[in-house]
C-alpha positions in Angstrom: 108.6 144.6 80.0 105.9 145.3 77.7 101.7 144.9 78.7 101.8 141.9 77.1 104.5 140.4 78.2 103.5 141.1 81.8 100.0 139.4 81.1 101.6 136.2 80.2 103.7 136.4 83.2 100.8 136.9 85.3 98.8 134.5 83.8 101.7 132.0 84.5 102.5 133.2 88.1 98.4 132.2 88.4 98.4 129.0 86.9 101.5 127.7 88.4 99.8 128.9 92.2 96.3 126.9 91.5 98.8 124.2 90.2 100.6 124.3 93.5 97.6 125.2 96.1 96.0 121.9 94.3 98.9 119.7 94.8 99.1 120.6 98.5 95.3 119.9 99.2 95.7 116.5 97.9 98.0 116.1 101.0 95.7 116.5 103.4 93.7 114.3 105.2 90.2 113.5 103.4 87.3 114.9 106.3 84.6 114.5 104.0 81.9 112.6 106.2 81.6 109.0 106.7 78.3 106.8 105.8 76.6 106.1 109.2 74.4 102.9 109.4 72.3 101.6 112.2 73.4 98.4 113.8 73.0 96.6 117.3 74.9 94.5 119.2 73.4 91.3 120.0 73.7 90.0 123.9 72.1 87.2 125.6 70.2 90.2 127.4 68.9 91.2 124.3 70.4 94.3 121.2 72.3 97.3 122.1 71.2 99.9 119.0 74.1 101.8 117.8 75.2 104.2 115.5 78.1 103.5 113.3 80.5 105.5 111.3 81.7 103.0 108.1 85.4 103.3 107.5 86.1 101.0 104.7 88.9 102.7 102.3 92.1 102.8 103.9 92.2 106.2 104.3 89.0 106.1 105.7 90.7 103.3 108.1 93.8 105.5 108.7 91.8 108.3 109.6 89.6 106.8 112.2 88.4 109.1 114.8 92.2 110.9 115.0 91.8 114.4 116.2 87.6 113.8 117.3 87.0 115.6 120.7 83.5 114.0 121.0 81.8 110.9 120.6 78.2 110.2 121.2 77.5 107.9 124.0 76.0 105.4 121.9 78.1 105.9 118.3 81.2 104.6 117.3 83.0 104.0 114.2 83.0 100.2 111.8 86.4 99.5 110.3 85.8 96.9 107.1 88.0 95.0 105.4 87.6 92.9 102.8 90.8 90.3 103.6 91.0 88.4 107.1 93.6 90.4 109.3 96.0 88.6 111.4 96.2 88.4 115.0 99.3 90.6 115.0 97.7 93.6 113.4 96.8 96.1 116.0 95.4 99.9 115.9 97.3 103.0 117.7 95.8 106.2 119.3 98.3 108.5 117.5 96.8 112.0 117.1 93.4 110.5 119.1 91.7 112.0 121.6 89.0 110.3 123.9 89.9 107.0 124.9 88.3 104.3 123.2 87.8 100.5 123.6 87.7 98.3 120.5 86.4 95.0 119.8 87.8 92.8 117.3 85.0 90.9 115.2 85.3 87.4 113.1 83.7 87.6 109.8 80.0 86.5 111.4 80.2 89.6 113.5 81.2 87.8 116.5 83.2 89.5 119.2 86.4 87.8 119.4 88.9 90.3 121.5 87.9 93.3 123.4 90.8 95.8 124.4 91.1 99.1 126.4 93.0 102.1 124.4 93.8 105.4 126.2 94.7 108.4 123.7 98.4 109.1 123.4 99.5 112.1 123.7 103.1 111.6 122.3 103.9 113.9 118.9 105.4 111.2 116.8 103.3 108.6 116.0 106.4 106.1 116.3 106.0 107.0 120.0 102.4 105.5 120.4 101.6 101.9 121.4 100.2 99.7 118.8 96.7 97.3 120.2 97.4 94.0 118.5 93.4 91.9 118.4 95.3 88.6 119.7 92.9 87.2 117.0 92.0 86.7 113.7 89.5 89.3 112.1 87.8 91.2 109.6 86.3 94.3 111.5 86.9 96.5 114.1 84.5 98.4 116.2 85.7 101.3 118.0 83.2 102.8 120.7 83.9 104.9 123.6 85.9 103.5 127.0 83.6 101.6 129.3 81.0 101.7 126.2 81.2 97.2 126.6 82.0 96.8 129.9 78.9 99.2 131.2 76.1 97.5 128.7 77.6 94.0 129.7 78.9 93.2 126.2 81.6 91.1 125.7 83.6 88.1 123.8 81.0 85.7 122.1 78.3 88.5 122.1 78.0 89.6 117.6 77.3 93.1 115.9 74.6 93.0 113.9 73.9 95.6 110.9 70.3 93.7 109.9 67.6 96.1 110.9 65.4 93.5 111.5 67.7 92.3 114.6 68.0 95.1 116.3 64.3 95.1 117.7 
């Protein structure tokens, strides 16, 4: 084989590799950071401030806090979506793990379902339970286990993301 003809070859071997190493980083999970936005929720006692992690794509949504070791004690993560959900449509605790509680939110914000979710330790997602709201909704709020229950927040009580509400 000639220098030239080994060049080319190289130069082949190279661009097919990039080709290839490019393909496989599409396949894995985006990490980049998530917008955080102040919010509160609102009680009869008065606003709760917390910090929120916006997950409105759906891989944003399908990512959730999978694989997080920590959560701040007053942070959490807001899952959007643009279309009403039905009752039926749950989250799972596949490759999650801190346990979490989640509340299940109408379109006003309002609190309409609260459950407990423990992480699940199983290696096949198919193995994991699935946390069906019971209601209705169009977000999710995921905060850390005993984060409602210890501040006295529950059904009827609204997140706000206004500022202005959470003084």
């Amino acid at each position: 084989m000639n220098r030239r003809s080994l060049a080319l070859s190289l130069r082949v071997i190279a661009s097919l590799t990039a080709l290839l190493f490019s393909g496989c980083l599409a396949a894995f999970p985006d990490n980049d950071p998530l917008p955080v936005q102040q919010a509160c929720l609102i009680t009869t006692e008065g606003a709760i401030p917390v910090t929120l992690e916006m997950a409105k794509s759906p891989q944003q949504r399908s990512r959730g806090l999978m694989e997080r070791e920590y959560l701040a004690p007053d942070a959490g993560m807001l899952f959007v979506y643009r279309d009403q959900r039905r009752a039926d449509h749950g989250f799972w605790m596949y490759r999650t793990l801190i346990p979490l509680d989640i509340a299940y939110l109408d379109h006003d914000g309002i609190i309409r379902a609260i459950r407990q979710m423990p992480p699940c330790p199983q290696a096949q997602g198919r193995d994991c339970p699935t946390y069906p709201a019971g209601v209705p909704f169009y977000r999710a709020l995921e905060m850390n286990h005993g984060f409602f229950e210890s501040r006295g927040i529950e059904e009827g009580d609204r997140l706000s993301l206004e500022p202005s509400d959470c003084r």
